[in-house]
C-alpha positions, 0 to 999 in steps of 0.5 A: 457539525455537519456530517460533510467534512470531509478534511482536517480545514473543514474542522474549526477549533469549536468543531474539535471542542464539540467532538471532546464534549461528545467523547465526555458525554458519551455521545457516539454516533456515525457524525462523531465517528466520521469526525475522529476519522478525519483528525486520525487520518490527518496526524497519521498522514502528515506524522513526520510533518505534522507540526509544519503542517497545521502551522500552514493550514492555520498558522498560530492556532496550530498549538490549539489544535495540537492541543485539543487532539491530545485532549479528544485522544486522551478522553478516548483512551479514558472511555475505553472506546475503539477497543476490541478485546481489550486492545486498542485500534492500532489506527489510532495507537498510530495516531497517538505515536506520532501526535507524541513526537510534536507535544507533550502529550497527557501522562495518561494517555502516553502510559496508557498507549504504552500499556497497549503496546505491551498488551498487543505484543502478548496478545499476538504472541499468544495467539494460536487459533486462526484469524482469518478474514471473512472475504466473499470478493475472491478470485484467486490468482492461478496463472494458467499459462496455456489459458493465457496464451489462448487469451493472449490472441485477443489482447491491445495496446497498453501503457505502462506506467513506471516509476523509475528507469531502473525498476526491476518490476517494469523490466519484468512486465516488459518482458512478458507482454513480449512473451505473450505478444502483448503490444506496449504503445508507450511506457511513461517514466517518472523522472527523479526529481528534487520535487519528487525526491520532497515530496516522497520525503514527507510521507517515508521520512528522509531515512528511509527515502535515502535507503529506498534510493540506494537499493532501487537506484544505485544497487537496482535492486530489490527494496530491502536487503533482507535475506529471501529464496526468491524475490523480483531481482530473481524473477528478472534474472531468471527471465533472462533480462540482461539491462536494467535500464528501461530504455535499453530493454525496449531497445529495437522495438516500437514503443515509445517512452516518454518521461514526466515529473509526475503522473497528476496532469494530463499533458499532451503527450500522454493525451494522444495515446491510443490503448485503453489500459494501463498497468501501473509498476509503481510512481505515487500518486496518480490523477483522475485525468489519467486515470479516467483516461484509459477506457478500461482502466488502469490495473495496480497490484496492492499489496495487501488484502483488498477492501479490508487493508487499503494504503500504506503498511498494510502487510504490517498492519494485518500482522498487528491485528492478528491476521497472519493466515490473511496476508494477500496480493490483491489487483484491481482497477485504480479509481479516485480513492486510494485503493477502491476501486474494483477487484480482480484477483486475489493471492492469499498467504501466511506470514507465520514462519518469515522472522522479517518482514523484509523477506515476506516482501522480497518473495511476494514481489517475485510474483508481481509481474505474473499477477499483473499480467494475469489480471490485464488478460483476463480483463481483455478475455472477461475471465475476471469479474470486476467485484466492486468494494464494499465500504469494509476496511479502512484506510492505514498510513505508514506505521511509527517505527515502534509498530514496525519493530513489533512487527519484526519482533512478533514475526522473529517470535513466532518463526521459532514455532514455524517452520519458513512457509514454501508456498510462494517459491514454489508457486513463483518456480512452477510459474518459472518453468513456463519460461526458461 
């Protein structure tokens, strides 16, 4: 086989015997790796699809190739391979779990994954030393507001990329390139769509689409509705931002907003803008066109801890793997590769002591705005380097609801032996001080 593929259509049914005959034989190497990579990353990613997928990518040999991935995930089970400690990669407990809602998968292999599961909630459970990730690409996020009003004198124009009308996160950043006398040319909407409302519904599954709706849209709220001290509802409050409609707040001022379907094409009205950065409050997926279209870039905030966790789930997975002192918020400019691109800034935090992980989002949103803005200043003054990723991590995918409710299980476990962390009220209230 060759070591290009790349997709799960480069992988013919012979290729996926090849790959069996491989784990069988014990045959490993960095072509067999790659390939196991390609099928996990495919079964995750279309995991409430999967089946309509493969029936459209290759119509009826979908039920060989459902086949045969259970076969390949059973022999790796068997041969105790991509397991530290004992335990097996989450990655591919994932893959497994959502392989096993479209077949009938191997009695040993489901014992098996059921045994890991069993296996991971003690050994997260009991564990008490720290876990931290070895990170040599830091730049930790201060926000020094007299440093930022010096650096303000020298800022540009920028685009702000919003993903609805009513985004609290938008209204925030708005606020504060105000605040900091930061121009805003243009802020692009991305219109709510029976398009969009599919397209989302196969990555999130229509439960949760639906509940994101409602908390974002008909609330304009926060994204859940666990209890938190603080959250970016808070933040816009406390800002003293009255409207939450994104056209009434820029009411008065020279910036125009434009509306799309989608941030995949470059059309007209986007290609004659003028700033040379974006800052990114959210919207799916964004193409090359656009983001090759901004000089210095477009600036996202991830939630996770960059290179190690990129994509979706990422706070949840660094739970499943031990790294509870390894939480982070990481900036960095957007690039081809989800999440890869260059770094910025970096906040680190603990999960140990919130029994929810609706609660860890809700307090860590509450500095998104300030982390944005921080990191486009400092691009514009050259206080941040741009740390370029190194090839570590790995990219995750929204996690089955079993890992999620470990997730929940193993924090609510664990709040009992901690006291509920302060760190980022107090950094998020300190911030505040600046500002009311």
């Amino acid at each position: 086989m060759s070591i290009s593929k790349k997709i799960i259509t480069d992988l013919s049914l012979n290729d996926l015997e090849l790959i069996l005959e491989q784990i069988q034989k014990n045959e490993s190497s960095l072509l067999y790796y790659n390939n196991i990579e390609i099928i996990r990353k495919y079964i995750s990613a279309k995991s409430l699809y999967l089946k309509k997928d493969l029936k459209n990518k290759f119509g009826d040999l979908y039920a060989d190739y459902l086949n045969l991935f259970n076969l390949i995930f059973t022999e790796i089970l068997k041969k105790n391979l991509f397991k530290k400690n004992g335990l097996l990669d989450i990655t591919i407990i994932n893959s497994v779990l959502s392989l096993k809602k479209v077949i009938k998968i191997d009695p040993i292999l489901s014992e098996e994954i059921q045994n890991q599961l069993i296996k991971l909630e003690f050994h997260l459970l009991s564990l008490k030393e720290i876990n931290l990730i070895k990170d040599s690409l830091v730049q930790e996020f201060i926000f020094d507001h007299n440093n930022l009003k010096k650096e303000s004198q020298h800022s540009e124009s920028v685009v702000i990329l919003c993903p609805n009308q009513y985004s609290l996160y938008t209204g925030c950043v708005v606020k504060l390139c105000n605040y900091f006398s930061i121009p805003i040319e243009a802020i692009i909407v991305r219109k709510f769509s029976l398009e969009r409302f599919f397209e989302e519904s196969k990555r999130d599954g229509y439960f949760y689409l639906l509940k994101k709706i409602f908390y974002k849209l008909i609330l304009k709220g926060n994204d859940n509705l666990s209890y938190s001290d603080i959250s970016l509802k808070y933040i816009f409050n406390k800002l003293g931002i009255i409207d939450k409609n994104i056209k009434k707040i820029i009411k008065n001022q020279n910036i125009k907003l434009l509306y799309v379907n989608n941030f995949k094409k470059l059309n007209e009205s986007i290609s004659s803008l003028k700033s040379n950065t974006a800052l990114f409050t959210g919207g799916g997926i964004i193409s090359d066109s656009i983001i090759n279209k901004f000089n210095y870039g477009i600036i996202n905030l991830h939630v996770g801890n960059l290179p190690k966790y990129k994509g979706m789930d990422t706070t949840e997975a660094a739970i499943l793997e031990g790294h509870f002192d390894s939480m982070a918020l990481t900036t960095h400019l957007m690039s081809k590769k989800v999440d890869s691109g260059p770094i910025m800034t970096k906040y680190t935090f603990k999960s140990d002591g919130y029994s929810k992980i609706g609660t860890i989002f809700n307090e860590v949103s509450s500095l998104f705005p300030f982390m944005l803005i921080d990191s486009y200043l400092g691009l514009i003054s050259g206080r941040y380097k741009m740390l370029n990723q190194n090839k570590e991590g790995k990219l995750y995918f929204t996690l089955n609801q079993e890992l999620k409710d470990l997730v929940n299980k193993i924090l609510f476990s664990r709040s009992k032996k901690n006291n509920k962390p302060e760190s980022i009220k107090n950094f998020a209230n300190n911030i505040l001080r600046n500002f009311i």
